[in-house]
NULUM-234344 format. One record per atom (N, C-alpha, C, CB): y, x, z; residue in one letter. Coordinates in pm, whole numbers, plus 50000, padded with zeros to 5 digits. Each point is the difference from the previous one (the first is absolute). Glycine has a CB too. Layout:
BEGIN
YXZA;...
END
This chain:
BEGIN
050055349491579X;499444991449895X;499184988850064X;499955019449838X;500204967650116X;499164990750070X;498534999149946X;502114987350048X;497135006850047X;498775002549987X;499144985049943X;500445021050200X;498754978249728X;499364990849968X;499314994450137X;499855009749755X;499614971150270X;499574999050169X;499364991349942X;501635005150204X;496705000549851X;499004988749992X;500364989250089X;498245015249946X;501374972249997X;499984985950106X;498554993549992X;502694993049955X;497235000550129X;498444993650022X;500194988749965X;499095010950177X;501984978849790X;500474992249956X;500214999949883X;500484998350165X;499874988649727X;500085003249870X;502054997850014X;496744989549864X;503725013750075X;501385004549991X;500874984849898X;499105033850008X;501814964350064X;500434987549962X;501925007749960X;497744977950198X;502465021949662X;501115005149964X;501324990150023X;498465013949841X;502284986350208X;501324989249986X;501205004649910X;499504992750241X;500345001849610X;501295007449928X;501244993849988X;498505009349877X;501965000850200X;501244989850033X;501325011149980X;498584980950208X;503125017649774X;501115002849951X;500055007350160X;501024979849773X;499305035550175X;500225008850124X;501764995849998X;497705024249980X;503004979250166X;501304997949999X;500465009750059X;499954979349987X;501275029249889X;500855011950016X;500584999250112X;500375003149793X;500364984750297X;500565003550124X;499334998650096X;501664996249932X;496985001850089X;499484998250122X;499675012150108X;499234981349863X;500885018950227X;500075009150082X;498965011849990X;501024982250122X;497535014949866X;498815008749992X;500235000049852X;498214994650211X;502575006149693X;500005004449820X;499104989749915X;500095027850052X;499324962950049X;498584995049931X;500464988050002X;497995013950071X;502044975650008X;499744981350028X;501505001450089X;496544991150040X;504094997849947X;500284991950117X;499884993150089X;500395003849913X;500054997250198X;499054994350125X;499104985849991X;501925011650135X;499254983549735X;498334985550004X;499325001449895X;500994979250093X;499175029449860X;498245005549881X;499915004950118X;499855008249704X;499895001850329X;499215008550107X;499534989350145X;501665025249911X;498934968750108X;499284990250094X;499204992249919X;501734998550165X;498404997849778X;498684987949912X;498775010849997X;501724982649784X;498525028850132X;499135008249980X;499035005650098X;501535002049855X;499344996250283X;499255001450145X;499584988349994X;501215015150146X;499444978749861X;499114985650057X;499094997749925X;501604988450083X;498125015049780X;498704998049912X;498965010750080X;501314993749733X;498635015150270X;499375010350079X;499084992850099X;501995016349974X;499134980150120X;499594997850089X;498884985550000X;502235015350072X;498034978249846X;499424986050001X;498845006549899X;502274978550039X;497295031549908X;499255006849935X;498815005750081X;501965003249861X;498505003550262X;498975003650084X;499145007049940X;500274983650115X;500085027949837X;499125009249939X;498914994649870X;500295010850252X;499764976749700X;499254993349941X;500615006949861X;499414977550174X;501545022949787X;500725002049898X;501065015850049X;499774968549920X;500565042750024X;501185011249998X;500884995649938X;498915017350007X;502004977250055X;501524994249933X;500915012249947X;500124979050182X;500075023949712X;501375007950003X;500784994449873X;499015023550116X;502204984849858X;500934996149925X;500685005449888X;499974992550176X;500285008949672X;500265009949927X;500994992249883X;497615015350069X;503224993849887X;500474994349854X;499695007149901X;501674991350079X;498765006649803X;499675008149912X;500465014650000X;499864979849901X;500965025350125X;500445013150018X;499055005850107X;502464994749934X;496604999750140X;498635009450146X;499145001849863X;499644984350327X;499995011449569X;498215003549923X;500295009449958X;498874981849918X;499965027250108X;499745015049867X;498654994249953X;501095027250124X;499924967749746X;499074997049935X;498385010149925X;502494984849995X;498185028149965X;499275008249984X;498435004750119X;502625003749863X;498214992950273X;498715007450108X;499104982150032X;501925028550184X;498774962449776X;499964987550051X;499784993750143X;499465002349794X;501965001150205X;500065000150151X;501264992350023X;498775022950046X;501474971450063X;501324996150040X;500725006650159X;499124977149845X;501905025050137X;501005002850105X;500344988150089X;500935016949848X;497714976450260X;500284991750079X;500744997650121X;498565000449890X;502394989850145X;500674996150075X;499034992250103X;501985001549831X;497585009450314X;499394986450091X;500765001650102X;497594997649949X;502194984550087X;501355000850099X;498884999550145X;502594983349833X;498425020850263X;499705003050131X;500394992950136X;500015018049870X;499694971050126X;500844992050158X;501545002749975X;497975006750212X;502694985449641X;501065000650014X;500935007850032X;499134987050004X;500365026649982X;500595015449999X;500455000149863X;498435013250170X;501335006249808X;500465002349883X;499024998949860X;501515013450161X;497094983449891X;498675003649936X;500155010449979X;499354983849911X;499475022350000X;499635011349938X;499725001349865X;499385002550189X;500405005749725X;499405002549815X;499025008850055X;502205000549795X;496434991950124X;499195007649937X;499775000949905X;499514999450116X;499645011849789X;499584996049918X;498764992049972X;501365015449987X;498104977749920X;499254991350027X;499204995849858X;501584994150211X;497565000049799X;499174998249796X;500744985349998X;496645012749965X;503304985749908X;500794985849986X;498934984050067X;501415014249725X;499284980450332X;499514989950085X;498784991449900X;502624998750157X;496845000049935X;498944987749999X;500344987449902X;499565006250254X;501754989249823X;501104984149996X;500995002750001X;499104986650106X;501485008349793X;501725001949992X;500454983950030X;500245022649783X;501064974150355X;500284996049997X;501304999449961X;498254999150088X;502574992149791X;500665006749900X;501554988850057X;497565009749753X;503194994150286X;501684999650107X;501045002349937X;499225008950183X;500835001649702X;500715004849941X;501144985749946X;498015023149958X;503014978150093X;501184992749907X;500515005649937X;500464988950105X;499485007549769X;501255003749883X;501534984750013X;497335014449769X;503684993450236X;500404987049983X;500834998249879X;499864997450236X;500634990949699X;500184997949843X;501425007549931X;498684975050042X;501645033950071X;500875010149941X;499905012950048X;501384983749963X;497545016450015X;499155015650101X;500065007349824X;497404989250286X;503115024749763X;500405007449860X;498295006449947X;503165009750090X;497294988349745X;498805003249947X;499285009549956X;500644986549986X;499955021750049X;498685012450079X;499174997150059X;501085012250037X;499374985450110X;499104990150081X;499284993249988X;500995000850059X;499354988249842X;499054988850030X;498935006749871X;501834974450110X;498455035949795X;499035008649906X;499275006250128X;501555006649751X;498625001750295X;499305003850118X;498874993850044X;501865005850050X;498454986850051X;499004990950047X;499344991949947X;500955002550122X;499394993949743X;498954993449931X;499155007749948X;501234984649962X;499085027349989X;499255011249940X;498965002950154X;502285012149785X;498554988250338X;498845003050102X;498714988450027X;502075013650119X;498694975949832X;498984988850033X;498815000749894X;501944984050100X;498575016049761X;499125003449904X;499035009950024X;501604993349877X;498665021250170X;498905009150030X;499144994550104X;501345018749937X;498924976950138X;499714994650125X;498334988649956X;503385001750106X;497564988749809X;498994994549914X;499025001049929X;501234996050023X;499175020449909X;498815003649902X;499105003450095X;501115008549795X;498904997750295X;499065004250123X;499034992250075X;501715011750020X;498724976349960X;499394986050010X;499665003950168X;498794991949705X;502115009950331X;500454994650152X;500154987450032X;501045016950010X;498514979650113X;500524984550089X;501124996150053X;498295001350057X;502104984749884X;501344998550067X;500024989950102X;501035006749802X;499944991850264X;499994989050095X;502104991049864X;498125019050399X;501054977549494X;500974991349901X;500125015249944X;501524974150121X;498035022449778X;500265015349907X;501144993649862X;496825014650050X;503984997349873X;500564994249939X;500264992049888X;500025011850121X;498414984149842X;500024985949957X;500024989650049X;499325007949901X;500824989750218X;500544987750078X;501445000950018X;497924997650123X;503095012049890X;501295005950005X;500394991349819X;499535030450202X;499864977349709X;500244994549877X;500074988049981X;499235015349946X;499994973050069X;499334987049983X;501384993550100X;496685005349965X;503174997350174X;500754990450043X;501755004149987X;497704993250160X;502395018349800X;501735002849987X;500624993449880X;499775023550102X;498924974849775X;500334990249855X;499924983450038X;498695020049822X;502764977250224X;499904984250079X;499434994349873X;502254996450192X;497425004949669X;499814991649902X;498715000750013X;501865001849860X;497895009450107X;498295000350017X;499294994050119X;500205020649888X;500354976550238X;499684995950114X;500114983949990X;500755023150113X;500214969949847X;500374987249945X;498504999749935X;503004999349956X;497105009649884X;498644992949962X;498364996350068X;501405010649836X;498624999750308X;498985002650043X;499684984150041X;500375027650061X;500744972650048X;500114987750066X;499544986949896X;502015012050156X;498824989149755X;499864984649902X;498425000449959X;502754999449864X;496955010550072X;498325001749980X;499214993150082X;500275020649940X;500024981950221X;499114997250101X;500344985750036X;499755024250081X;500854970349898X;500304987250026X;500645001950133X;498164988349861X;502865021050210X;501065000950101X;501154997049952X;498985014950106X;502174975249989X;500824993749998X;501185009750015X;498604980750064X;502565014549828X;500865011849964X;500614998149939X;499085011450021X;502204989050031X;501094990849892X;499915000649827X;501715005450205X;499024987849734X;500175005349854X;500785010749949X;499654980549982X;499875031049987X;500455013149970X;500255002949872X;498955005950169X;501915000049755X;500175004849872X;500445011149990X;500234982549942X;499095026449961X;500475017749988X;501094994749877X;497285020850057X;503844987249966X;501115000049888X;500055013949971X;501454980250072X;498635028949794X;500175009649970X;501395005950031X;498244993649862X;502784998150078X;501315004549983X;501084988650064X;499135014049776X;502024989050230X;501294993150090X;499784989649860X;502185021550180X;498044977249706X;499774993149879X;499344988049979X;500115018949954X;499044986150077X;498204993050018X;500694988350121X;497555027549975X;502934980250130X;500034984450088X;500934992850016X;498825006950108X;502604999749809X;501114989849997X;499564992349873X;502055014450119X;497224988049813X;499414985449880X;498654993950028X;501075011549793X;498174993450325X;498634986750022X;500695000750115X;497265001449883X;503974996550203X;499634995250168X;501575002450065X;496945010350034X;503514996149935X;500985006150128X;501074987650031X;499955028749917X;500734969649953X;501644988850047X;499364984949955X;502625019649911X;495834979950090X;499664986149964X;500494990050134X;497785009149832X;502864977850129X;500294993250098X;498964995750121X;501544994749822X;497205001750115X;498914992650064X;499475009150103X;499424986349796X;501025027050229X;498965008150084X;501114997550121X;498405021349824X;500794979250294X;501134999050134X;499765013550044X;499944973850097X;499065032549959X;500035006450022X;498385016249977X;502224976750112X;498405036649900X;498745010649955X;499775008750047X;500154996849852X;499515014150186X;499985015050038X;499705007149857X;499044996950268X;501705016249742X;499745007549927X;499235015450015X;501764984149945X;497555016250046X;499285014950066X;499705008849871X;498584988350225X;501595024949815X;499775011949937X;497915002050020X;503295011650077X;497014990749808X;498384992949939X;499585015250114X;499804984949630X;500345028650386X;499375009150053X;500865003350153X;499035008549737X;501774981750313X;500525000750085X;499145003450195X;501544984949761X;499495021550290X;499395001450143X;500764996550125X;498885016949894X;500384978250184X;501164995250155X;501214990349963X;499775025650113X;500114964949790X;501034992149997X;501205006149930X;499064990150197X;500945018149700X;500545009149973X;500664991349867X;498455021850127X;502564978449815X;500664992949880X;499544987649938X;500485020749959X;499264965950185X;499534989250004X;501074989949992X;498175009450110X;502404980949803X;500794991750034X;499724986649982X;501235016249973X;499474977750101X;499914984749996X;500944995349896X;499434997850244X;500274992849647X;501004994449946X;500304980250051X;499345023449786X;501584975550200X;500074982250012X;500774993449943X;499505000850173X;500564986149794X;500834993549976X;500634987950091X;498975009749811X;502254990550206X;500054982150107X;499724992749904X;501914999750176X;499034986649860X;500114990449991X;500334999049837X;500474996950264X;500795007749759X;500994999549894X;499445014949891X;502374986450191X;496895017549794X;499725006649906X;500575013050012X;499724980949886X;500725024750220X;500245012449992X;499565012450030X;501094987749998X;498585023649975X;498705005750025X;500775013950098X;498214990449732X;500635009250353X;500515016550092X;498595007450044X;502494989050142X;497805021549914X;498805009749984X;500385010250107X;499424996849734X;499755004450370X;499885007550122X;498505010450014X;501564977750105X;498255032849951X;499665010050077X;500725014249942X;497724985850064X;501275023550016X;500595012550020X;501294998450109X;499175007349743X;500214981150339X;501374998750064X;501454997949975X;498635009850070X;501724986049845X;500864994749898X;499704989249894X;500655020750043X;500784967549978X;500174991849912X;500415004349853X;500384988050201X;499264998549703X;500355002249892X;500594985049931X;498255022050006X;502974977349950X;500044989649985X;500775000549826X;499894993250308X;499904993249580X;500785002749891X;498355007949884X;503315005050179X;497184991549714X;499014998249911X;500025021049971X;500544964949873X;501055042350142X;500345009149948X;499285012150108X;502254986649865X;497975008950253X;499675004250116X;498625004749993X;501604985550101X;497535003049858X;498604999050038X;499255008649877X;500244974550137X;500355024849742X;499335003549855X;500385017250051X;500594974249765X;500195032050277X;500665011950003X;498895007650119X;502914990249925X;497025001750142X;498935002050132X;498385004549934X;501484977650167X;498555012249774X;498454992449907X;499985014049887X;500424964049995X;500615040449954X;500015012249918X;499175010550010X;501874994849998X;498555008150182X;499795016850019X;499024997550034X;501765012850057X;497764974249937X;498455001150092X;499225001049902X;500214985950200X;500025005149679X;498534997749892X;500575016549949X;499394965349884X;501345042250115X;500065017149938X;498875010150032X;502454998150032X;497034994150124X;499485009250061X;498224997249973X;502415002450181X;497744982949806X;498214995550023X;500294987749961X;498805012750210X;499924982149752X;499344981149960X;500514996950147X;497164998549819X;503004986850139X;500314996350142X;499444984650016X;502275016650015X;497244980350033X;499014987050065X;500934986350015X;498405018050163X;501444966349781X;500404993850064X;498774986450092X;502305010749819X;498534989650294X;499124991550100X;500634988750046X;498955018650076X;500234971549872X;500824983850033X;500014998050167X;498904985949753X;502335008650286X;499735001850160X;499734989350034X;501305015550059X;497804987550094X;499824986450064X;500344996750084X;498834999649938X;501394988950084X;500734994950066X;499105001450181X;501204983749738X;499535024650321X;498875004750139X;500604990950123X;499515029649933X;499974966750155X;500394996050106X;501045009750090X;497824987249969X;503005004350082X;500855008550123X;499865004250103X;500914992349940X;499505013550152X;500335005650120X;501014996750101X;499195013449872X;500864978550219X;500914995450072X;500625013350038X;498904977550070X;502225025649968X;501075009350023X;501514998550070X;498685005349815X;501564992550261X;501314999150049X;500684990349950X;500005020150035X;499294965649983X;500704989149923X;499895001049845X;501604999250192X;497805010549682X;499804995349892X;498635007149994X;502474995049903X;497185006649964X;499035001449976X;499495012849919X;500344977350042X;498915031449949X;499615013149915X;498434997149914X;501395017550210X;498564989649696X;498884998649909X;499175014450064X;501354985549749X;497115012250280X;499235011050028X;498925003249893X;500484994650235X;498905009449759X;498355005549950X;498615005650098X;501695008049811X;497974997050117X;498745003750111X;499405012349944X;499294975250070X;500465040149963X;499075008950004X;498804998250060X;501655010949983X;497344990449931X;498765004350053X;499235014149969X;499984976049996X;499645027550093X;499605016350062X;498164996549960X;502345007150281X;497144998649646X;498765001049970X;499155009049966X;500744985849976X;498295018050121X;499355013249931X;498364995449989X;501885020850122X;497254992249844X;498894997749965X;499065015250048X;501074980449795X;498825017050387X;499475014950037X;498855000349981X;501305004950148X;497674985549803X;498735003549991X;499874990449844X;499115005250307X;499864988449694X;499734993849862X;500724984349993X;497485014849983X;503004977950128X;500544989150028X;501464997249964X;498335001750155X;502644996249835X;501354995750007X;500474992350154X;499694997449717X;501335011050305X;500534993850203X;501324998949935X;498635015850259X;501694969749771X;501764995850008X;500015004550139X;500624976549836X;500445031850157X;500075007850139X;501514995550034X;498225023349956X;502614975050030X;501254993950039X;500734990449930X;500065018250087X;500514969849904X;501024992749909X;501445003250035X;498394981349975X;502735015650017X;501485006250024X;500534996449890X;499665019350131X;501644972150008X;500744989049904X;501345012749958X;499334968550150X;501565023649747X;501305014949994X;500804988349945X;499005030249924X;502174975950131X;501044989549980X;501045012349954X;499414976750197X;501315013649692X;500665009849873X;501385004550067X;498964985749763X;501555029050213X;501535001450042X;500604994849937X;500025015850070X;501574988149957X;500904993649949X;500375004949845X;500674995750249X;499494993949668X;500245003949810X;499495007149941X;501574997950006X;496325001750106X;499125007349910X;499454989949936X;499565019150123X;499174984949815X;499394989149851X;498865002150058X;501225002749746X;498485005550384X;498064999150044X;500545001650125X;497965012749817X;500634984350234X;500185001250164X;499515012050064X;499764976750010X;500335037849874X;498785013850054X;500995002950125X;498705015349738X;500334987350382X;500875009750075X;500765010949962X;498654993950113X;500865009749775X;500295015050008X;501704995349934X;497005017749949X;502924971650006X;501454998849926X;500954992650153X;498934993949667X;500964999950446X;500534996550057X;499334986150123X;501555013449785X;497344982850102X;499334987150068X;499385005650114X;499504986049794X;500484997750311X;499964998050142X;498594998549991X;502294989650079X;496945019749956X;497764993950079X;500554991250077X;498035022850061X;500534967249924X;500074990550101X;498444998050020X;502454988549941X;496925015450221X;499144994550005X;499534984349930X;500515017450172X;498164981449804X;499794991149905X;499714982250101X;498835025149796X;500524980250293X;499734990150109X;501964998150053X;496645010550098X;504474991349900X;501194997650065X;500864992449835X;499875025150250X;499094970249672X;500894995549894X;500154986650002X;499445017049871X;499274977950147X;499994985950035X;500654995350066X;498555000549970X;502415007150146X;500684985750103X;501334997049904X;499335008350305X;500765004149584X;501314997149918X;500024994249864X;500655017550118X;498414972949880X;499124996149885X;499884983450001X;498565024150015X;501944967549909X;499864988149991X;499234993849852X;502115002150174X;496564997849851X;499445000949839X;498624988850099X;500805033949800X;498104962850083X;499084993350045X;498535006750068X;501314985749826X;498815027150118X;498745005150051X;499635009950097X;499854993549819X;499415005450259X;500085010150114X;499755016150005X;499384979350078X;500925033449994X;500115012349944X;498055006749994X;503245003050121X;496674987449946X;497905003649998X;499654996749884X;499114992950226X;501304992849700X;499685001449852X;500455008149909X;499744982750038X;501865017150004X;500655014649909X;499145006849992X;501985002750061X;497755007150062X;499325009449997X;498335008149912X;501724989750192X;498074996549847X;498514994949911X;500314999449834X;499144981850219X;501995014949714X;500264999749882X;500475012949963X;500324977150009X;500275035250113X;500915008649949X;498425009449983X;503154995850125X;495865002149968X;499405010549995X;498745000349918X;501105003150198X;498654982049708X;499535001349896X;500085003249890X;499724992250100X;502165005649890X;500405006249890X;499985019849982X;501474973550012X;498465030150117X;500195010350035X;498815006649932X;501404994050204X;497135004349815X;499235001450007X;499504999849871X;500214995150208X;500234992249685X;499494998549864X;500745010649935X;499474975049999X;501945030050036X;500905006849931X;499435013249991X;501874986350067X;498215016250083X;498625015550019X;498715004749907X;500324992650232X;498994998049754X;498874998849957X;500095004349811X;499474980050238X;501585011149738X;500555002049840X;500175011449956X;501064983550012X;500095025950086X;500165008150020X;499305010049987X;501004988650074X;497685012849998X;499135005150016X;499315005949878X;500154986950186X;499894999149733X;498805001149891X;500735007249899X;498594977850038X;502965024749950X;500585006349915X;500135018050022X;501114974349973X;498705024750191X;500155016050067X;499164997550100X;502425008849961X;496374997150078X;498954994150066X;500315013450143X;497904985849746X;503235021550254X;499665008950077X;501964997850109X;497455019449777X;502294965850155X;501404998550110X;499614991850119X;501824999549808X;498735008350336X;499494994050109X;501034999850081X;497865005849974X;503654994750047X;501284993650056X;500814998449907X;499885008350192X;500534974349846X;501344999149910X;500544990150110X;499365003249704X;502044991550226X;500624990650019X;500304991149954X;500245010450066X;500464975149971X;499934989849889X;501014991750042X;497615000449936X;503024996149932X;501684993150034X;499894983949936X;501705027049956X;498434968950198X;499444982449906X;501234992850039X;496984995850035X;503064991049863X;501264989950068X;498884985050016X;502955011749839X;498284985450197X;499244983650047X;501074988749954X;498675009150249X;501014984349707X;500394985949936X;500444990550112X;498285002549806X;502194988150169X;500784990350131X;498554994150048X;502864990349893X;495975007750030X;498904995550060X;498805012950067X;500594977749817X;500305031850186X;498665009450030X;498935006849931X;500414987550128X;500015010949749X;499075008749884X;500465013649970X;499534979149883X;499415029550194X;500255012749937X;500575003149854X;498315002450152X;502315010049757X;500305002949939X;500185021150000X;500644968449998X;498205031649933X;499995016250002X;500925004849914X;497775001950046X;503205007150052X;501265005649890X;499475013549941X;502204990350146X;497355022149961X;499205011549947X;499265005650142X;501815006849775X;497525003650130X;499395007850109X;500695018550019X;497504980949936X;502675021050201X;500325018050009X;498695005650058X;502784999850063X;497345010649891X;498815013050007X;500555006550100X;499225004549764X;501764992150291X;500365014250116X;500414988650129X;501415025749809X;497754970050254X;500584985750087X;500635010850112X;497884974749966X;502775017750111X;501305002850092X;499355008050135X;501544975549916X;497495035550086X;499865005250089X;501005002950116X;498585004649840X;502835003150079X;500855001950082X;500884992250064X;499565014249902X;500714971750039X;500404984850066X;498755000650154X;500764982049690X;498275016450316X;498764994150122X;500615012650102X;497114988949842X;502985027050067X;499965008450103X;500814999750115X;499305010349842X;502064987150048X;501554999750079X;499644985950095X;502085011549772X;497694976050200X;499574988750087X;498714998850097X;501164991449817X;497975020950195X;499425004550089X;500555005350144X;498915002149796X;502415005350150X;500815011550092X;500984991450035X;499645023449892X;500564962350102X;500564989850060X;501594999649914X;498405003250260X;501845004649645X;500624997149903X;500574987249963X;498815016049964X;502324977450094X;500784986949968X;499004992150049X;501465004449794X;497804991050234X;498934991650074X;500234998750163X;498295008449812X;501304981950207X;499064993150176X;499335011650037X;499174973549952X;501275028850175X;498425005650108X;498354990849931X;502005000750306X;498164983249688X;498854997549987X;499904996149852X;499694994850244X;501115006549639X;499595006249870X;499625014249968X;501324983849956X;499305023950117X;499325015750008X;498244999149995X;502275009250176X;497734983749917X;498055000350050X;499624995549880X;499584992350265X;500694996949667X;499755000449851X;499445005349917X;501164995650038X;500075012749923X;500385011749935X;498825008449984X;502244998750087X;497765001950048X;499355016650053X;498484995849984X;501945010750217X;497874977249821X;498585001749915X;499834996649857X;499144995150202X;501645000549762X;499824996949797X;500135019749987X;502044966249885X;498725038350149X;500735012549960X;498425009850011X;503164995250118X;496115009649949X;499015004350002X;498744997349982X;501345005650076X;498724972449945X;498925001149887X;500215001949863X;499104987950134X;502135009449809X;500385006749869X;499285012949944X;502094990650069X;498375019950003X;499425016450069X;498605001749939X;501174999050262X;498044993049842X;498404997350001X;499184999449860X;500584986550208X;500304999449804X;499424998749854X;500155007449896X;500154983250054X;501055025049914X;500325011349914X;498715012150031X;502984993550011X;496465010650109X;499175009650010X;498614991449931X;501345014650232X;498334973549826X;498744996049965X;499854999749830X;499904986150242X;501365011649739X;500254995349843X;499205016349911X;503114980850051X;497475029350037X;499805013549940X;499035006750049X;501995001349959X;496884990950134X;498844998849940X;498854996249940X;501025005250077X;499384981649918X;499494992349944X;499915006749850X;500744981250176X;500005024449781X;500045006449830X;499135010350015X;502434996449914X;497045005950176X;499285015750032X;498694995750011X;501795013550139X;498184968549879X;498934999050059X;498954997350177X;500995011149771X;500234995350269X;499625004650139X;499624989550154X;501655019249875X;498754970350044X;499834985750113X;499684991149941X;501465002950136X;
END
């Protein structure tokens, strides 16, 4: 029987999706390495371990913790429920619903207990409702394209869809994740309209409405006027990019801690990695860039916007301290906040730490964004405690 283990430390929970094939029954080798590497960049300051909902007894209130060990197999203890929950958990938008009853039901108890989060799930809520996030933005006076919630497929083939005058839109799933059932619509010249992502074209009025069907069946779905973004020199033509920004908040301040350009795959409608798009260091964009303003002012504009967006944010969920932020830029260089994620790309820095598709001297990079990332996640979780 396992034994309950005092720590002298206050206990920092990571809830995160255990995985059935991984070798030790628990993580796969890159949960379980992050989870070391948090540890370790922890330095006894913080007890890192790891649990899903299936480790709590709820009754003894206790959890069945996962701590990992120098990238071994770790160990379980038992343990009282943490200090800080840092909350990892992905659901993704066809994760069966048991599940996602589950873990919300775990998050909810979790809540009544009035535990600390490092983004608890009212920041999860707020920024996954792209509408509600739109309004945040417009409130605050942040720059952001023109957005419209449409209820039904109905609703937008009579205010918007086959109107001649629009050239071009995105369409997003109002509760959408990772670039997930995002499309581009357009029109040329001649008035004919076609419609791309999910990695696939769409072309023809019959095509696109049939497409446009199964989507409004499922959820509201968002429309976003596009802008017109600057290019990317490329092998003799040209590609459209964006920009991520990485932002957290480990003590009472806000740190733009990384920018990162992404350049869109092929017959997607966003540029998320996770759907196919190319990172691009942010300093290597400019030599492929023919516009008027230089990347030090960029920078200066990206990271004010960064900063006001945060702050907004804030005042709506005062206990969110990492996100991410998906901006475009105009042919003159004006930011444009598309949204914000609650779960920023830990495992993107990790894999580009470990020299992952990168330079020997982009690695070095990496490897320090990648653990001050780390850092700041521990300071962040104590800072809620108080402790610095």
């Amino acid at each position: 029987m396992l034994m309950s283990k005092l720590f002298s430390s206050p206990l920092l929970g990571v809830f995160i999706a255990r995985d059935s094939g991984a070798k030790n029954a628990y993580f796969c080798t890159e949960k379980s390495q992050l989870l070391d590497d948090l540890s370790r960049v922890s330095d006894r300051r913080m007890n890192i371990f790891a649990f899903g909902p299936e480790d709590i007894l709820w009754d003894e209130k206790k959890i069945l913790g996962w701590f990992p060990r120098n990238h071994a197999e770790g160990s379980v203890q038992k343990v009282d429920f943490p200090a800080v929950i840092y909350d990892r958990f992905f659901l993704s938008h066809d994760s069966n619903k048991a599940n996602k009853i589950l873990v919300k039901q775990t998050r909810d108890r979790f809540l009544d207990l009035g535990l600390r989060w490092i983004n608890s799930p009212a920041v999860f809520r707020v920024t996954r409702d792209k509408w509600m996030m739109n309004t945040i933005f417009v409130q605050n006076v942040i720059s952001t394209p023109k957005t419209e919630l449409f209820l039904n497929l109905a609703q937008l083939q009579d205010a918007f869809l086959f109107k001649k005058d629009e050239q071009a839109f995105f369409l997003k799933p109002r509760y959408g994740m990772k670039g997930k059932g995002i499309f581009r619509l357009a029109r040329d010249f001649n008035g004919h309209l076609s419609m791309r992502g999910e990695g696939r074209r769409f072309e023809g009025e019959v095509a696109i409405l049939d497409t446009l069907r199964e989507c409004f069946a499922v959820e509201e779905y968002l429309i976003q006027h596009a802008i017109s973004p600057p290019r990317l020199k490329q092998d003799g033509s040209t590609v459209p990019f964006d920009v991520r920004i990485l932002i957290q908040r480990p003590k009472e301040d806000w740190e733009v801690v990384h920018l990162l350009g992404r350049q869109g795959g092929k017959d997607q409608a966003t540029s998320n990695i996770s759907g196919g798009g190319e990172p691009l260091l942010f300093d290597q964009i400019g030599a492929r860039l023919d516009w008027p303003i230089s990347m030090s002012e960029l920078s200066v504009r990206l990271e004010k916007m960064a900063l006001s967006a945060a702050v907004a944010l804030q005042k709506e969920v005062p206990e969110v301290r990492d996100i991410g932020l998906d901006v475009i830029l105009d042919q003159q260089g004006t930011p444009y906040l598309l949204e914000m994620n609650a779960k920023p790309m830990l495992f993107f820095y990790q894999a580009k730490a470990q020299g992952n598709g990168v330079s020997p001297k982009d690695k070095e990079i990496f490897v320090t964004l990648y653990w001050h990332i780390l850092e700041n996640l521990v300071q962040a979780a104590r800072s809620e405690l108080h402790l610095d």
